[in-house]
TORPA-4810 file (N, C-alpha, C, O; in nm, 3 decimals):
<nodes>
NODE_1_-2.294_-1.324_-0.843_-2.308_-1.213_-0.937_-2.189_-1.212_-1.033_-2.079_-1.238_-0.984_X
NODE_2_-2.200_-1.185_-1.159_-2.119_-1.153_-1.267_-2.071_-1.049_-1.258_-2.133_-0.945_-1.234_X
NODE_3_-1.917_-1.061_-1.281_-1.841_-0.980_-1.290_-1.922_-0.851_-1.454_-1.981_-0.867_-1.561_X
NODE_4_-1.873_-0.747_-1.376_-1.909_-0.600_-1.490_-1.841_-0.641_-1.596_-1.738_-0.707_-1.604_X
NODE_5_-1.951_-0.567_-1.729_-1.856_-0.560_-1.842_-1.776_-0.447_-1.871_-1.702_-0.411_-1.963_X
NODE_6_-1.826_-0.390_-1.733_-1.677_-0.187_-1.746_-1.623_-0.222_-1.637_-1.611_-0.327_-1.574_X
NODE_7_-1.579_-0.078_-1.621_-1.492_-0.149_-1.456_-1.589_-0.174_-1.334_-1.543_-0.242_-1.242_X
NODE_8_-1.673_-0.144_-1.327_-1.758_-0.226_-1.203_-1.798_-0.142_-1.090_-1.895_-0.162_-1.017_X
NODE_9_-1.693_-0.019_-1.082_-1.705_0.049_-0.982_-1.816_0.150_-0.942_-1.848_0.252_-1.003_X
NODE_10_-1.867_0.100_-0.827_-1.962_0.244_-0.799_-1.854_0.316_-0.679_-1.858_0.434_-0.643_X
NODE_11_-1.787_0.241_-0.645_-1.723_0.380_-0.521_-1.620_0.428_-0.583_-1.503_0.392_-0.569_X
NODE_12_-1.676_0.536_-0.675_-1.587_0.645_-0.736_-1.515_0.716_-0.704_-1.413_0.746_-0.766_X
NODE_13_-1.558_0.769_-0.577_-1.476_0.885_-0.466_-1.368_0.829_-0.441_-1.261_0.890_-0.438_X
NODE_14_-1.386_0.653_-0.409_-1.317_0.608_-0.307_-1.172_0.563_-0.423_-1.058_0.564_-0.377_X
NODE_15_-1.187_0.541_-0.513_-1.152_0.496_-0.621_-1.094_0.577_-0.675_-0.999_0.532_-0.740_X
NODE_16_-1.111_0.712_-0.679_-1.054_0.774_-0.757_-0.968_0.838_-0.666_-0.891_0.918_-0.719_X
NODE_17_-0.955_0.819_-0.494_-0.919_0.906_-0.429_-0.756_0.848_-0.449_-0.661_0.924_-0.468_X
NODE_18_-0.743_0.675_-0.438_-0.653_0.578_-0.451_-0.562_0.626_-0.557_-0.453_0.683_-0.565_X
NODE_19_-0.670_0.569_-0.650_-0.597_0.632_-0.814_-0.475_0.771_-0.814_-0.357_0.784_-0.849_X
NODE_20_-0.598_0.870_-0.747_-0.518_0.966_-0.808_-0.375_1.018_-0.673_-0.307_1.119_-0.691_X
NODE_21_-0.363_0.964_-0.600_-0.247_0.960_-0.509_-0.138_0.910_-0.519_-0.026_0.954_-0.493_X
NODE_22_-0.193_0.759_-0.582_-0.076_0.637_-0.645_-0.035_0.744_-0.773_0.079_0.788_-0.762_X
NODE_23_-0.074_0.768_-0.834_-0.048_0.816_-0.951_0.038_0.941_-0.969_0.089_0.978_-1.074_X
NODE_24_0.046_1.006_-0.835_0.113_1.121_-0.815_0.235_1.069_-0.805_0.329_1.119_-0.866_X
NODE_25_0.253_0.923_-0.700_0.406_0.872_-0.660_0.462_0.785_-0.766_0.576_0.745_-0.785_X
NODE_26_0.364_0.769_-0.822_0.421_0.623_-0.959_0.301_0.633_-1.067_0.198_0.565_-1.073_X
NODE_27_0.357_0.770_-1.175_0.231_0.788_-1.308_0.235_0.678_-1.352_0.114_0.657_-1.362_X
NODE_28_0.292_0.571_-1.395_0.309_0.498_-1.494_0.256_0.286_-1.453_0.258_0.180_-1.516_X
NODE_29_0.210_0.347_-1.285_0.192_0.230_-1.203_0.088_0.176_-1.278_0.021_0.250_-1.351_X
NODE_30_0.061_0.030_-1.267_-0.026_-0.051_-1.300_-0.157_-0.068_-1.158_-0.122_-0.057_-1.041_X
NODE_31_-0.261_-0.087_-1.189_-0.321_-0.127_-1.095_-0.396_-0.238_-1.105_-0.461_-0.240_-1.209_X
NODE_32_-0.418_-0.374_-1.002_-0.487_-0.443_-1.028_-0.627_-0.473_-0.948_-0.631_-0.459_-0.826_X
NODE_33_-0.743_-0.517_-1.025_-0.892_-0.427_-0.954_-0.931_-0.612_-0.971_-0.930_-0.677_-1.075_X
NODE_34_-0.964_-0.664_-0.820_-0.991_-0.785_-0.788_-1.149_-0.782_-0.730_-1.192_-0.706_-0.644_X
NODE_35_-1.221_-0.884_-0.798_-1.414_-0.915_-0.750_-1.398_-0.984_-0.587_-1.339_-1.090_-0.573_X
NODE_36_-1.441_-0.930_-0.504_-1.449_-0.992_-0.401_-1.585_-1.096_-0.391_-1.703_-1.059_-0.398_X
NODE_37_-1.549_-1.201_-0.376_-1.647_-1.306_-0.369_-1.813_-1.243_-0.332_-1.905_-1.269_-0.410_X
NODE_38_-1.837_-1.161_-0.207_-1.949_-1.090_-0.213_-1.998_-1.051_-0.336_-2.114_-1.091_-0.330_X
NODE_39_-1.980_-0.990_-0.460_-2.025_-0.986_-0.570_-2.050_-0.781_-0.546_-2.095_-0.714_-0.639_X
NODE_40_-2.018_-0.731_-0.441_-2.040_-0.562_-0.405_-1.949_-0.519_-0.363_-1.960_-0.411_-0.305_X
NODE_41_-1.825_-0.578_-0.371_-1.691_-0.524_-0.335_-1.572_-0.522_-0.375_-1.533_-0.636_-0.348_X
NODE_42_-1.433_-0.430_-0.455_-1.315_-0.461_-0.536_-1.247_-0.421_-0.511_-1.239_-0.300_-0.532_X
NODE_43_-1.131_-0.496_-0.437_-0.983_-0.487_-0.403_-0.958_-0.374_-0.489_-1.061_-0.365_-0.556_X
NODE_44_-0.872_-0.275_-0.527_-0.764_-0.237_-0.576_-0.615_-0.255_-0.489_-0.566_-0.247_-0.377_X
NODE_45_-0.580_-0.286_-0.638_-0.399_-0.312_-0.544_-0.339_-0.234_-0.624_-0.402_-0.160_-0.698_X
NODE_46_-0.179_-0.238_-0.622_-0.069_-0.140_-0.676_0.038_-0.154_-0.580_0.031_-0.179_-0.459_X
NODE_47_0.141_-0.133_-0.656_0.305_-0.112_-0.625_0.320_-0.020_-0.600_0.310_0.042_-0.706_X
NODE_48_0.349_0.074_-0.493_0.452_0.225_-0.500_0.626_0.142_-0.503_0.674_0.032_-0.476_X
NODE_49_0.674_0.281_-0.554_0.819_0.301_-0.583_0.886_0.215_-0.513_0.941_0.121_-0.571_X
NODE_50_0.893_0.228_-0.389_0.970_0.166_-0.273_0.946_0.045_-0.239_0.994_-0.004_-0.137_X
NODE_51_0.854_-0.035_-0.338_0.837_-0.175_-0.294_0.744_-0.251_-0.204_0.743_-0.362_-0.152_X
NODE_52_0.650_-0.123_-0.209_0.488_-0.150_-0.068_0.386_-0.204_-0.175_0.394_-0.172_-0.294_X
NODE_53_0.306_-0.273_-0.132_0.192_-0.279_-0.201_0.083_-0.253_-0.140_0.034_-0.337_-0.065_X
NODE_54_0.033_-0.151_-0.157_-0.081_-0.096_-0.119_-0.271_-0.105_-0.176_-0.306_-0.066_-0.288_X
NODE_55_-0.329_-0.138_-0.115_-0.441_-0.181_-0.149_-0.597_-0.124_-0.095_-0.595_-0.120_0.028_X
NODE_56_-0.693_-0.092_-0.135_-0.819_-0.024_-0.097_-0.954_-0.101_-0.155_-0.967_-0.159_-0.263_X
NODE_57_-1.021_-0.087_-0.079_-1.154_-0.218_-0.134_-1.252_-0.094_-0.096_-1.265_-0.042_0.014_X
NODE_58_-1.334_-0.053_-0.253_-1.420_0.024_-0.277_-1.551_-0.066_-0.304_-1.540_-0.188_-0.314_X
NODE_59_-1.706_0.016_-0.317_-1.797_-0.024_-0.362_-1.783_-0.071_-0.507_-1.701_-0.028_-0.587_X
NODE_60_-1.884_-0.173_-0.530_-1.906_-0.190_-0.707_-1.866_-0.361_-0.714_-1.802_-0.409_-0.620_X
NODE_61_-1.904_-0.438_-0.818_-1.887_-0.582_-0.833_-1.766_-0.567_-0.931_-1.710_-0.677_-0.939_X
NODE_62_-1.716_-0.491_-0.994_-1.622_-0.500_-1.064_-1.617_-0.548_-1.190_-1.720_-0.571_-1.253_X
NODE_63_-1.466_-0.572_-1.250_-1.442_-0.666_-1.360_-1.390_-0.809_-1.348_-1.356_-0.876_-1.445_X
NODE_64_-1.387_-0.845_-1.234_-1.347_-1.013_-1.217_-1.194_-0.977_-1.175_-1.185_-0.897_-1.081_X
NODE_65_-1.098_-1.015_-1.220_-0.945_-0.956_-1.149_-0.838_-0.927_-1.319_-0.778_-1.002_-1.396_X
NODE_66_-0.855_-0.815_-1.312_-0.819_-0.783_-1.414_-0.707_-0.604_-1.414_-0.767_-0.500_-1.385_X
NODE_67_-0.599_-0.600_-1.438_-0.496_-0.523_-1.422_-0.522_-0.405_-1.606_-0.542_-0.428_-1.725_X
NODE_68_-0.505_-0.302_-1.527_-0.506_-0.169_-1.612_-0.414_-0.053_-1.574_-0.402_-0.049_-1.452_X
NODE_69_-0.365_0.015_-1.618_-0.324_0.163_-1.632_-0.402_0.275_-1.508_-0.500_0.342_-1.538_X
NODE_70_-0.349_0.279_-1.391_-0.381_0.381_-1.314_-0.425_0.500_-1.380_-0.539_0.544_-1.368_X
NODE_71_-0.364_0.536_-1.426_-0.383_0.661_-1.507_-0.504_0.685_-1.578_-0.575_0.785_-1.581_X
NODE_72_-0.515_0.566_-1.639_-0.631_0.573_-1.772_-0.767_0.538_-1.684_-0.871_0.599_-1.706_X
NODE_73_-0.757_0.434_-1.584_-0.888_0.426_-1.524_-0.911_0.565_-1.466_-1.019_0.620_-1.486_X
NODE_74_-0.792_0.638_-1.379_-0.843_0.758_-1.322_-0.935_0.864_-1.390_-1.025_0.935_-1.346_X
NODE_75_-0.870_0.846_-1.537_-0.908_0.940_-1.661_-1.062_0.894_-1.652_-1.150_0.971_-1.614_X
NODE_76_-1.090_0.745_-1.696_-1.200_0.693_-1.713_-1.340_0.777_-1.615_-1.440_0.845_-1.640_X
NODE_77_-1.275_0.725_-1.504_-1.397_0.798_-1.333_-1.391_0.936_-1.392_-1.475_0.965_-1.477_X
NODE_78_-1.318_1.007_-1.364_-1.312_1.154_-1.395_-1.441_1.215_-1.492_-1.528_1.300_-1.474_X
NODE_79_-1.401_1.111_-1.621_-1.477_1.171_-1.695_-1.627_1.115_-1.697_-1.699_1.129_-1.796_X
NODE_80_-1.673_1.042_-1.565_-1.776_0.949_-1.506_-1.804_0.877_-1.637_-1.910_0.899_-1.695_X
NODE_81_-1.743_0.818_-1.671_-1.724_0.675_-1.779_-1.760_0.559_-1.720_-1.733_0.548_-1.600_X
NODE_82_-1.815_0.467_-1.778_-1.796_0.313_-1.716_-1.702_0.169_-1.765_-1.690_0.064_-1.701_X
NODE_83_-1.636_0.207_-1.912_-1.552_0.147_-1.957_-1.465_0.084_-1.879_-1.419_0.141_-1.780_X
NODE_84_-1.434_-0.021_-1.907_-1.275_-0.066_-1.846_-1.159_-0.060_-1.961_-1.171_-0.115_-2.071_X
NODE_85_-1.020_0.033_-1.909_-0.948_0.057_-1.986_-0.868_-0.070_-2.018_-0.864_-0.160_-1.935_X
NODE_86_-0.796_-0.081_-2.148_-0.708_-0.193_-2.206_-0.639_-0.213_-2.079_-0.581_-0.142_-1.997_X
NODE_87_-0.687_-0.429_-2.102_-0.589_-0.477_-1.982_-0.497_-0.495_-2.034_-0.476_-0.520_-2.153_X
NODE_88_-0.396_-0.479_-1.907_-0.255_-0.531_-1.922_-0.181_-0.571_-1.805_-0.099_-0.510_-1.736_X
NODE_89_-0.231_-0.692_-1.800_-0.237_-0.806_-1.757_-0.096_-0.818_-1.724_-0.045_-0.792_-1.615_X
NODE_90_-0.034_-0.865_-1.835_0.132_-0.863_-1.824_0.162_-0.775_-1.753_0.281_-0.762_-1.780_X
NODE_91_0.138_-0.699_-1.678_0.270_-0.595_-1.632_0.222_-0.584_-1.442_0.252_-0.508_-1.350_X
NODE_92_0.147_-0.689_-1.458_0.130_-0.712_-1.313_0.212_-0.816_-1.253_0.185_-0.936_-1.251_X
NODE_93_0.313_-0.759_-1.206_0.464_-0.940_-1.182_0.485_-0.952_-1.011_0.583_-1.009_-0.962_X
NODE_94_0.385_-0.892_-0.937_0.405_-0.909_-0.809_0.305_-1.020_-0.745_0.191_-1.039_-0.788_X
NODE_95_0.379_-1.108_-0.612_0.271_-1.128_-0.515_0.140_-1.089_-0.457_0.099_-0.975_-0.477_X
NODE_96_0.096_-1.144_-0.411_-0.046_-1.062_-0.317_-0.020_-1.135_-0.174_0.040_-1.242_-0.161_X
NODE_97_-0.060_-1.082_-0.099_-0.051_-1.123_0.058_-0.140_-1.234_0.087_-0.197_-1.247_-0.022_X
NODE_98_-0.185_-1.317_0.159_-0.294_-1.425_0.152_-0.431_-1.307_0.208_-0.433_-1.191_0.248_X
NODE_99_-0.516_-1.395_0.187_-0.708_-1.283_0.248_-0.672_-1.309_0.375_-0.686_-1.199_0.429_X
NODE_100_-0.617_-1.421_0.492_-0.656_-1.407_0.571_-0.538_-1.329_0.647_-0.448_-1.292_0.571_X
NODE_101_-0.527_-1.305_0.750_-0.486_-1.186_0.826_-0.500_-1.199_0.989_-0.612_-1.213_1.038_X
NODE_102_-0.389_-1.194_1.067_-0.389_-1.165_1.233_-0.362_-1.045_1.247_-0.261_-0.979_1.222_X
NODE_103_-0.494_-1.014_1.305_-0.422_-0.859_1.338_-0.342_-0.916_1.456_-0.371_-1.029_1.493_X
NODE_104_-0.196_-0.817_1.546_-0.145_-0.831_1.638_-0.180_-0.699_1.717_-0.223_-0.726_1.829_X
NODE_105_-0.173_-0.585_1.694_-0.220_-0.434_1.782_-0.244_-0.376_1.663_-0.232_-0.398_1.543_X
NODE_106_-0.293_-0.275_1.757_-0.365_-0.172_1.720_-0.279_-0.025_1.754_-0.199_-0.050_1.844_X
NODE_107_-0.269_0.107_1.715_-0.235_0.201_1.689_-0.313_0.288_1.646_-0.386_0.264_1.549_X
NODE_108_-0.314_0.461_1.738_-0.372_0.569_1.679_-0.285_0.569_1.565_-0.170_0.524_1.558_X
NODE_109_-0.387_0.652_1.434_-0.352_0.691_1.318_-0.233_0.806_1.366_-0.129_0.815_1.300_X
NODE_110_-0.261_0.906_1.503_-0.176_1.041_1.494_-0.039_1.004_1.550_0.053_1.087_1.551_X
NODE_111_-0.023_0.870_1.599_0.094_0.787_1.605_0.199_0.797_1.482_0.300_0.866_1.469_X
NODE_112_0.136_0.697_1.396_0.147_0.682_1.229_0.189_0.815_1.185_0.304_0.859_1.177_X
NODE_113_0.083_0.868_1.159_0.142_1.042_1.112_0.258_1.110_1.191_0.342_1.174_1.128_X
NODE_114_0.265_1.097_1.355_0.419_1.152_1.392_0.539_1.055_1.347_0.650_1.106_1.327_X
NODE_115_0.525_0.956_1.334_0.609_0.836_1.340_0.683_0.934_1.162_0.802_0.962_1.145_X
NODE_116_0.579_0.961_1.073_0.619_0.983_0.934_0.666_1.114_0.981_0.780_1.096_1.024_X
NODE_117_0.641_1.208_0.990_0.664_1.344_1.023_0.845_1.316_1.085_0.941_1.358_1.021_X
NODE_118_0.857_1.252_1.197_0.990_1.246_1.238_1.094_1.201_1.139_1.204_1.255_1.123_X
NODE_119_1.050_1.103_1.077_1.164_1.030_0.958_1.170_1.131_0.842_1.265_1.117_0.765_X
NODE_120_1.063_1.253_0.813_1.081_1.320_0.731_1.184_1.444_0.762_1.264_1.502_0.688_X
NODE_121_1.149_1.463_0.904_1.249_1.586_0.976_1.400_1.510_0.977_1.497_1.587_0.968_X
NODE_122_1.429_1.358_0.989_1.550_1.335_0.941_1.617_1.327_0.817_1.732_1.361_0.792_X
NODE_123_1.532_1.276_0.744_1.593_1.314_0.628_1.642_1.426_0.606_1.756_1.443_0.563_X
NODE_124_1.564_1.512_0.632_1.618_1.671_0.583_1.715_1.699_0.671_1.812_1.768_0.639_X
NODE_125_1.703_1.662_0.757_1.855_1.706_0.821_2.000_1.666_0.798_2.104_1.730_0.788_X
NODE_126_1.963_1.509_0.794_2.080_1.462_0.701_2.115_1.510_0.530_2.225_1.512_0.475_X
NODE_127_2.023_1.536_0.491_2.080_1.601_0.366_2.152_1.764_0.381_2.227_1.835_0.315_X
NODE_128_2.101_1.767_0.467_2.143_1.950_0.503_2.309_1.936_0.526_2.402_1.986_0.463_X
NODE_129_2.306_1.835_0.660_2.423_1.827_0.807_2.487_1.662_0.744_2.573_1.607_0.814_X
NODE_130_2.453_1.608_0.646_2.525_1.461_0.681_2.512_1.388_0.760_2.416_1.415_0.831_X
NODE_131_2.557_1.311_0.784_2.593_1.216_0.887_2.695_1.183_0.968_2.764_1.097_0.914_X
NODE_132_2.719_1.202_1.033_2.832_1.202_1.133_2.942_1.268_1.073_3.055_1.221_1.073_X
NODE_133_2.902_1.402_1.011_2.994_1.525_0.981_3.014_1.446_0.790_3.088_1.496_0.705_X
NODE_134_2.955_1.361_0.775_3.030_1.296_0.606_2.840_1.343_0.546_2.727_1.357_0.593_X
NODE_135_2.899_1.349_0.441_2.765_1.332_0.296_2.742_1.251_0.291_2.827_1.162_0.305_X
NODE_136_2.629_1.227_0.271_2.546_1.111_0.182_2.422_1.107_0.082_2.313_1.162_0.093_X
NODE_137_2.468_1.033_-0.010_2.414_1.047_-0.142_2.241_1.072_-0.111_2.211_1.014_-0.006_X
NODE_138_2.141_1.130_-0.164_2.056_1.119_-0.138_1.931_0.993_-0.128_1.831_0.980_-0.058_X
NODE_139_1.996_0.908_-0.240_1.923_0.802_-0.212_1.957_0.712_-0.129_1.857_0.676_-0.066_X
NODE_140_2.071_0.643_-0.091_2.135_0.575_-0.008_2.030_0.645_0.124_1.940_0.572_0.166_X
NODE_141_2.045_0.776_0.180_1.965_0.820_0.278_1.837_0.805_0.249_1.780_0.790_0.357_X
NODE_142_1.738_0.799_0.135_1.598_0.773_0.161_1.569_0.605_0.185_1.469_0.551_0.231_X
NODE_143_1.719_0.535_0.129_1.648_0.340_0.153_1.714_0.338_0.305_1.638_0.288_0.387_X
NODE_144_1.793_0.366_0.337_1.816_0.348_0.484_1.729_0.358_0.597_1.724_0.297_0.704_X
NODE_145_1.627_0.497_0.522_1.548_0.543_0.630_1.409_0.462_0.574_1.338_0.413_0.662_X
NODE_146_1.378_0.449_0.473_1.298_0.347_0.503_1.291_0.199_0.526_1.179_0.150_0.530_X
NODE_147_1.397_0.121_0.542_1.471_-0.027_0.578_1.448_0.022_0.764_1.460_-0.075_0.839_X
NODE_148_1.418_0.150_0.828_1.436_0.147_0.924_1.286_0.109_0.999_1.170_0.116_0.957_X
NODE_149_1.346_0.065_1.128_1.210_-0.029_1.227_1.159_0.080_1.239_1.233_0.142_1.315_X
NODE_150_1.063_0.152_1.205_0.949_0.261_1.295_0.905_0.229_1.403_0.921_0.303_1.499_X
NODE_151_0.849_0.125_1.412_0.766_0.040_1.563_0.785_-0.139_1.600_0.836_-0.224_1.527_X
NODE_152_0.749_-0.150_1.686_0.826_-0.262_1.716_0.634_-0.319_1.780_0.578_-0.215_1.815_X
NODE_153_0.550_-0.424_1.797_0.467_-0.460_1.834_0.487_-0.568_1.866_0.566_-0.637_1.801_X
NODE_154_0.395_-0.634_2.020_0.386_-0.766_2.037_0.241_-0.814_2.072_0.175_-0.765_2.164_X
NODE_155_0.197_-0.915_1.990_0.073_-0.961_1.995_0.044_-1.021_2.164_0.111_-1.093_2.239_X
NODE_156_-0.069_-0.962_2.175_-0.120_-0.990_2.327_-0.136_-1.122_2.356_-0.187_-1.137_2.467_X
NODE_157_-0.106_-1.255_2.283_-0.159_-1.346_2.296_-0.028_-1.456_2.268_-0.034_-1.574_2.235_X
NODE_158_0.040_-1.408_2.282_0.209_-1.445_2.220_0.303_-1.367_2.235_0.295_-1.251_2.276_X
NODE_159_0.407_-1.430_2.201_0.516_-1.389_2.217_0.596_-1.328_2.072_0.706_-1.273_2.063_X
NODE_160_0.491_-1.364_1.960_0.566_-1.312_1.829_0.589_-1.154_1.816_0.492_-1.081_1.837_X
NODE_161_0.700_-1.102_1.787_0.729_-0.961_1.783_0.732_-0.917_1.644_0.810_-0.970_1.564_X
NODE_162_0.642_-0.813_1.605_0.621_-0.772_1.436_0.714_-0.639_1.449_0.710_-0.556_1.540_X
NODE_163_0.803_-0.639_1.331_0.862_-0.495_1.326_0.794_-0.430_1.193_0.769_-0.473_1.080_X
NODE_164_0.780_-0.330_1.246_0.653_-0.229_1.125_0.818_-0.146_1.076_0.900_-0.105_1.158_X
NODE_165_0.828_-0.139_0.948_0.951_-0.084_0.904_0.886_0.076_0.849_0.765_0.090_0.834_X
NODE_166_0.969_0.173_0.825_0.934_0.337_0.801_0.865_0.317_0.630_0.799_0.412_0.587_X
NODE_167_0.887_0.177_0.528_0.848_0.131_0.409_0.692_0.174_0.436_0.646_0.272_0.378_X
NODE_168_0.600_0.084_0.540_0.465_0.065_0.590_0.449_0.199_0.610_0.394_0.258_0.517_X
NODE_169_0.478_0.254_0.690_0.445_0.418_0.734_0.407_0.515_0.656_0.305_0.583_0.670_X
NODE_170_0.517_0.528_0.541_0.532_0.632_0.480_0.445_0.610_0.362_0.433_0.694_0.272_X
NODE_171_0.376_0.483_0.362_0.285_0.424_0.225_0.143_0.482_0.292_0.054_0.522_0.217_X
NODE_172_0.130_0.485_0.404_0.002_0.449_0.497_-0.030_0.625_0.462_-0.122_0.661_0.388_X
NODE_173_0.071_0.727_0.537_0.077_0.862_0.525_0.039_0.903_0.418_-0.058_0.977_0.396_X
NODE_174_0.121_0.853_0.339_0.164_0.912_0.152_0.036_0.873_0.057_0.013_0.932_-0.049_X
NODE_175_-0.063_0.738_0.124_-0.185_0.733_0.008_-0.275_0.782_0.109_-0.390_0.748_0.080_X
NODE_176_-0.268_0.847_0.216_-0.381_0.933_0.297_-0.471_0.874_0.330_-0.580_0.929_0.340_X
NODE_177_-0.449_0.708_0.362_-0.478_0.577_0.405_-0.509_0.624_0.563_-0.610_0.567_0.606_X
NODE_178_-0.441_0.720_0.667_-0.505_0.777_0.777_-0.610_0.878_0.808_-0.659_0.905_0.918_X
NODE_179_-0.636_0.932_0.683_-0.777_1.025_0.663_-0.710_1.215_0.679_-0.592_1.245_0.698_X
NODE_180_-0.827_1.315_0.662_-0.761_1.425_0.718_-0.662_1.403_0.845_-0.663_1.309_0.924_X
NODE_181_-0.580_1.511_0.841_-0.509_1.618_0.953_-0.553_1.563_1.117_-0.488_1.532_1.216_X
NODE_182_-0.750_1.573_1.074_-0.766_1.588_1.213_-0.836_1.471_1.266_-0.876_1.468_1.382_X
NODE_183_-0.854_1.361_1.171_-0.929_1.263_1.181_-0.886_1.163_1.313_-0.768_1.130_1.305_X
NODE_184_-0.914_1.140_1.362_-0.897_1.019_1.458_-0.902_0.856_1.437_-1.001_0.818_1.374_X
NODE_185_-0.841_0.788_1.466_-0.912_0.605_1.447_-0.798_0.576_1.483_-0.718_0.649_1.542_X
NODE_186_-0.780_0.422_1.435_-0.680_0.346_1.474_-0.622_0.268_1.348_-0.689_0.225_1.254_X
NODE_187_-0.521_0.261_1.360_-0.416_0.117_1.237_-0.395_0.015_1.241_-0.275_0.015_1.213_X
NODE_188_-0.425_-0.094_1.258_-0.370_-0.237_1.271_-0.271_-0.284_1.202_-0.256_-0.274_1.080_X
NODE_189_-0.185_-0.349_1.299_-0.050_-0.411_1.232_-0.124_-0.572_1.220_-0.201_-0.626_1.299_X
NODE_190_-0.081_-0.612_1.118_-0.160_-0.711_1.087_-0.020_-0.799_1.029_0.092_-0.753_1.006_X
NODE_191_-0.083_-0.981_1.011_0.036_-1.037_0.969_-0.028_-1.119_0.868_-0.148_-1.136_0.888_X
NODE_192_0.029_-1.185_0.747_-0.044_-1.283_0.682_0.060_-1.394_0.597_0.120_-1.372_0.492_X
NODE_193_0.060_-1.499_0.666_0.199_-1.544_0.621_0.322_-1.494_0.665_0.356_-1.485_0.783_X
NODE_194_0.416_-1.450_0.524_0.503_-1.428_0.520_0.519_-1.220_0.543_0.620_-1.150_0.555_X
NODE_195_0.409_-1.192_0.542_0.344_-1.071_0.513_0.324_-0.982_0.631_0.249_-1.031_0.716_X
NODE_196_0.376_-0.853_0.660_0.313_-0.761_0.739_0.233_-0.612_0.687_0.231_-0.526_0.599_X
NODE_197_0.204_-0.631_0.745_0.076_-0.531_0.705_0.018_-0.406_0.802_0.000_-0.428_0.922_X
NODE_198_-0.006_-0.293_0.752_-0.071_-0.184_0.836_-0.202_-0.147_0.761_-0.231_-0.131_0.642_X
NODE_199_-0.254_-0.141_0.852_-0.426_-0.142_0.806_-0.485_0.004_0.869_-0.520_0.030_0.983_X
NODE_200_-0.481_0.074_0.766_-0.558_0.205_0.850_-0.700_0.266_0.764_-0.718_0.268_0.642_X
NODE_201_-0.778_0.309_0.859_-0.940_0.338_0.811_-0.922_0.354_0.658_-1.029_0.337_0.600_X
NODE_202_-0.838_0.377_0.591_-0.848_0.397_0.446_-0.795_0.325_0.329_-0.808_0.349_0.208_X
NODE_203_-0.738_0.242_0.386_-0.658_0.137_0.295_-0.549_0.077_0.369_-0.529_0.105_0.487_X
NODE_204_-0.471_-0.014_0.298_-0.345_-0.088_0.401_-0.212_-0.088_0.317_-0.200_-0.067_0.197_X
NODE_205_-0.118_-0.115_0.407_0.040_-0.155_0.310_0.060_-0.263_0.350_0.043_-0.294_0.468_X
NODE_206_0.108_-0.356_0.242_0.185_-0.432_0.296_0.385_-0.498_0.259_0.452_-0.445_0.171_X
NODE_207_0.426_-0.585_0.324_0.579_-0.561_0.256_0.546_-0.668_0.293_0.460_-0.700_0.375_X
NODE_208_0.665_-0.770_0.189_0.715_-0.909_0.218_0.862_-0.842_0.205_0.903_-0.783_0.104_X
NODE_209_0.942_-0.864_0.340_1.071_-0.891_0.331_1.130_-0.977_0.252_1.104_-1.097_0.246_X
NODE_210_1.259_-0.881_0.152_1.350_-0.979_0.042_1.418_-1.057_0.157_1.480_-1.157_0.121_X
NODE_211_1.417_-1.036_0.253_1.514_-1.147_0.360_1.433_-1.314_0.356_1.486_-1.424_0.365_X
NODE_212_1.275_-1.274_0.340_1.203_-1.410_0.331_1.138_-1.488_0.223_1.046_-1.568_0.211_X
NODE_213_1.249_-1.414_0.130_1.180_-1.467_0.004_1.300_-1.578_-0.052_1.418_-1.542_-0.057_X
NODE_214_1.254_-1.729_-0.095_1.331_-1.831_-0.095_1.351_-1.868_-0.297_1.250_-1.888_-0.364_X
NODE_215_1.428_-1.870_-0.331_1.451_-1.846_-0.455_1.494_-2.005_-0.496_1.594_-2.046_-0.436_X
NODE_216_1.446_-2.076_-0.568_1.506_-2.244_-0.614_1.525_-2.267_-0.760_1.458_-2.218_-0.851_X
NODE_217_1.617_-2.343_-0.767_1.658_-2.305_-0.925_1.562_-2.432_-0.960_1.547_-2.531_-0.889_X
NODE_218_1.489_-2.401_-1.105_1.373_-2.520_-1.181_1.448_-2.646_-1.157_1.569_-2.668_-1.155_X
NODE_219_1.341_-2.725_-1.138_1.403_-2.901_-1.164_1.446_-2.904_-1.354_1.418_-2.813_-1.432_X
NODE_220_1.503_-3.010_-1.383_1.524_-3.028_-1.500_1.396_-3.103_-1.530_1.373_-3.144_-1.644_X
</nodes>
C-alpha cells in the first residue's frame, strides 16, 4: 500500500493523545511519523527534553517517513483535517533504536508509577532540605536524579543485567505511556542493540547511553 498523500492517520485519539503530551514537555519538538511495512500502521517518534526518545504506533498507513511540527500536526487532528503539515525533515538529527527488540522482564505499570512518584518526592525534598545540609542548584538535582538506576533487571535466560535509569521512567509516566491512575498491565524492559527500552501498554522510551556512543574522526 501507498503511503497517504495527508498524514495517513486514522488513530486520531491515539495520535493526538501523544502529540498533545509531548507538546506540553517540548512545544517546539519535532515529530517523526514512520509507514510500517504492514501498510495500517505509523510509528510516531520524538525527543523529550532530557534526551528519551519516545515513540507510539497508531492506526492509519501514513505518509511514508516523513518529520513535521508536533504542534501543527496536533492543530491539524484537532481541527479533524487530513493534510500533512510542512516537512521538516532537517530538524530531525537523532538515531532510532533497531525494529528488533529482546524483551528481558516484565514489570507492573503501578511499579513504574511508584518508582516515578518516589524520585519526584526526592526532588522536592532536596530542593526544600539540600543535600547533606548544602544547596543545590536546581538543575544539577533534576540530571542527577535522572542519570539515576531506578531498576536493575536480569533476563531469565542469561546472565545480562539491564539498568532501567529514572530518564526511562519519568518518559513512560510523563507521556501517560502507563494508562489511567487505575489501569493495570505490565512494562517491558526491552534491549535493542546498543538501546534500552521500556515498553508500556501505551507507548515506549528509549535511551542510548552517551557512555556507548563511539565518535571517529572522517578518513581523509
Amino acid at each position: 500500500m501507498s503511503p497517504a498523500p495527508g498524514h495517513g492517520l486514522t488513530g486520531i485519539g491515539d495520535a493526538g493523545a501523544f502529540l498533545a503530551r509531548l507538546t506540553r514537555l517540548e512545544p517546539a519538538a519535532p515529530v517523526r511519523l514512520r509507514s510500517l511495512p504492514d501498510g495500517a500502521r505509523t510509528t510516531l517518534a520524538a525527543r523529550l527534553p532530557w534526551g528519551v526518545l519516545v515513540t507510539r504506533t497508531v492506526a492509519g498507513a501514513g505518509p511514508g517517513d516523513v518529520t513535521v511540527a508536533a504542534a501543527q500536526l496536533l492543530a491539524v487532528l484537532a481541527a479533524g483535517g487530513a493534510e500533512l503539515p510542512a516537512r521538516r525533515d532537517e530538524q530531525w538529527r537523532w538515531p532510532l533504536p533497531p525494529a528488533a527488540a529482546q524483551a528481558v522482564e516484565s514489570i507492573p505499570v503501578e511499579q513504574v508509577r511508584r518508582l516515578a512518584a518516589a524520585a519526584a518526592g526526592t526532588l522536592r525534598t532536596a530542593e526544600r532540605e539540600g543535600v547533606a545540609g548544602r544547596a543545590v542548584g536546581q538543575r544539577a538535582l533534576r540530571e542527577a536524579l535522572l542519570d539515576h538506576v531506578a531498576l536493575v533487571v536480569t533476563g531469565a535466560d542469561g546472565p545480562e543485567r539491564v539498568e532501567v535509569s529514572q530518564r526511562l521512567v519519568q518518559a513512560v509516566v510523563r507521556m501517560r505511556f502507563t494508562g489511567p491512575v487505575e489501569a493495570t498491565g505490565v512494562a517491558q524492559v526491552r534491549i535493542a542493540g546498543r538501546w534500552t527500552g521500556l515498553c508500556a501498554p501505551f507507548g515506549a522510551a528509549w535511551w542510548q547511553s552517551v557512555n556507548n556512543l563511539t565518535i571517529r574522526p572522517m578518513g581523509s
